[in-house]
N, C-alpha and C positions, 0 to 999 in steps of 0.2 A: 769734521770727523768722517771716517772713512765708513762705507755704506756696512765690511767687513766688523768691525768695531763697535759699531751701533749695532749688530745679529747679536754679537756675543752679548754684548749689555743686556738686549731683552732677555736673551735666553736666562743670563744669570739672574734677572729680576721674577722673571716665570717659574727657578727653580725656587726661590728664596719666597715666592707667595704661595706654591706649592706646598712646600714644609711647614711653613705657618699655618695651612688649613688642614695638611693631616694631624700636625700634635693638639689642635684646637676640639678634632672629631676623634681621635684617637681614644680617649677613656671612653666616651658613650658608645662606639662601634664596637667594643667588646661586651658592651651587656647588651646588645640589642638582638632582638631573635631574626633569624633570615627567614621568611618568609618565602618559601618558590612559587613561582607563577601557578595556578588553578592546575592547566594543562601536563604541567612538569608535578605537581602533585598524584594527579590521579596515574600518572606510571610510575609512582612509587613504592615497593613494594610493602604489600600489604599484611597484616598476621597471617600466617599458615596455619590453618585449624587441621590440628592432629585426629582424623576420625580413628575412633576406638574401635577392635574387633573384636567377636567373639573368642573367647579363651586367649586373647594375645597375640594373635595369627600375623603374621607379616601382610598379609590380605582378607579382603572379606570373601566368605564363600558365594557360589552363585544362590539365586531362587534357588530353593527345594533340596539344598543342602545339608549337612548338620555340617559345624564346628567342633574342632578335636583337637585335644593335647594331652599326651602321657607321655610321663617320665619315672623312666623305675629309678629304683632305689639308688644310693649310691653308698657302696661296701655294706657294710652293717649299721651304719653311721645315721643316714638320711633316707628315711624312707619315700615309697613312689607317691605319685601326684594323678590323677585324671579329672581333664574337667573334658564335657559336653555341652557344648551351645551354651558355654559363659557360667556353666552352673559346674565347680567344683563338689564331683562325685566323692574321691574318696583323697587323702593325705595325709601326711602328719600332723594339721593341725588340727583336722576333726577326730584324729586318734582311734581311726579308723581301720589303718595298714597292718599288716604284719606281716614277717620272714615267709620266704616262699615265693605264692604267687596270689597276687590280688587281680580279682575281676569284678568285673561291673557289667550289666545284664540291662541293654537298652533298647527300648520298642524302637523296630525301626521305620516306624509310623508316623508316630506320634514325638518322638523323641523324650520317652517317658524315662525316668531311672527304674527297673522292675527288681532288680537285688543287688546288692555287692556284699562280697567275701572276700577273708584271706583262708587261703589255704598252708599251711607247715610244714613244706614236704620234707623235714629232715624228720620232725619225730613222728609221722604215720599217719597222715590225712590224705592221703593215697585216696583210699574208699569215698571219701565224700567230698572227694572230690568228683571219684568217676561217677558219682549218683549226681552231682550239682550238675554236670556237662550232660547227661543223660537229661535231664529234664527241661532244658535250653527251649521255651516257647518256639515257634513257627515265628518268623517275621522279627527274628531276635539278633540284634548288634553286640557281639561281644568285646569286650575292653578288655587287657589283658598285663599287668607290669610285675615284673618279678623284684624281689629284695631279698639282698643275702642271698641264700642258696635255694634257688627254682628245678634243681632238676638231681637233686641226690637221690629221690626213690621215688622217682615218676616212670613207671611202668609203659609195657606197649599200649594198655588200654585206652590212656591217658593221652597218650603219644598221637593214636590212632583217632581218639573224636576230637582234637584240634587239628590234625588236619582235615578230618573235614568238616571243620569252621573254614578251613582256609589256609593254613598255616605252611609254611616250607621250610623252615627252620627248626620247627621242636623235634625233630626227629636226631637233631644233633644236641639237643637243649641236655646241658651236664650241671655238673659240680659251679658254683658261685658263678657263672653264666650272665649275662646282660639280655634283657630279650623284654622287649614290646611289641606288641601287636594289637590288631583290631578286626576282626571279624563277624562273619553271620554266620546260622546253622545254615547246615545244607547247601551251603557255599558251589555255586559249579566251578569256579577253575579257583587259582589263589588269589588269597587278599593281594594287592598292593602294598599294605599299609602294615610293615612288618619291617623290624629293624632285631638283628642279633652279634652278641660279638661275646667270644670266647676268651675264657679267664685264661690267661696265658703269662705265669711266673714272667714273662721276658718283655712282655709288653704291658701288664700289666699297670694303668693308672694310680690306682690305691696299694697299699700293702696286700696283698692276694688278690685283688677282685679288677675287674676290668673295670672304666668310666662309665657313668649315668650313660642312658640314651635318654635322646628327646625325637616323640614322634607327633606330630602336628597334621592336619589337612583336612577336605574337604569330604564327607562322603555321604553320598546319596541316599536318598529316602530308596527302600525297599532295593536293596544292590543282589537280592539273589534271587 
């Protein structure tokens, strides 16, 4: 037999005890667990622990921050939301809100809640409102979300002691209007932390009213 002849013959014997030893191991090799080496384990990856933030934040605040989220209302439908440092202030589920503009009154110390209101500026709470802003403690965080309509018979007075909490917007603040903010009394330059958008028939989101705003962020123990 030629040395050629005799290769093929192993080979074909080598194939043929091949297949015999996979279909012999073939049922057990599909129930058996793989195991990886210790090494090739430990870079495997591991659960992701989702850390929680206050009020929901995309991040956590630094040391000596508070945490913050408002959202006004949306149309007349859904009213606003604020929460502070993970403790929801005021929303519709504590049946707290109403038409207008709701605010929240927060030591900016201590991070205490010191009052929240809704105000009704369509049918005359004008007045007590200008008396609630008039009496705004020293060292005081104002929360600020409006629902439904914020600015139908909000007068200069009105106008005048939110901006200075800080405000740069309410001096345009109209009819069914979108508008959150956050400020302090005696404020020296403006908030940051002010979001507005006007009801506009042509851009308008809902049937007459502009879309919710969402205002979120970090801000500082005693910022005035």
């Amino acid at each position: 037999m030629r040395v050629s002849g005799l290769i093929r013959l192993l080979a074909l014997a080598f194939a043929l005890v091949a297949t015999w030893i996979f279909l012999r191991t073939s049922d057990s090799f599909s129930t058996r667990t793989i195991r990886l080496p210790r090494w090739m384990a430990d870079m495997a990856p591991k659960d992701i622990e989702i850390k929680k933030t206050k009020c929901g934040l995309s991040k956590p605040c630094p040391f000596n921050y508070f945490a913050f989220r408002i959202c006004s209302g949306a149309a007349n439908v859904v009213g606003p939301s604020m929460c502070f440092e993970n403790q929801i202030i005021m929303s519709p589920v504590k049946n707290n809100v109403g038409r207008g503009l709701n605010i929240a009154l927060v030591n900016g110390t201590t991070g205490k809640v010191l009052r929240k209101n809704s105000f009704d500026m369509y049918s005359g709470d004008a007045k007590l409102l200008v008396n609630f802003l008039k009496e705004i403690p020293r060292d005081t965080l104002v929360l600020v979300a409006s629902y439904d309509d914020p600015g139908t018979k909000m007068n200069d007075d009105i106008r005048k002691l939110f901006s200075n909490l800080g405000s740069s917007y309410v001096k345009q603040l109209g009819f069914r209007d979108s508008w959150v903010f956050l400020g302090a009394r005696d404020l020296k330059n403006k908030s940051p932390f002010e979001q507005f958008l006007k009801s506009n028939p042509e851009t308008n989101k809902y049937d007459g009213w502009p879309e919710l705003l969402e205002l979120e962020g970090c801000v500082p123990r005693k910022v005035f």
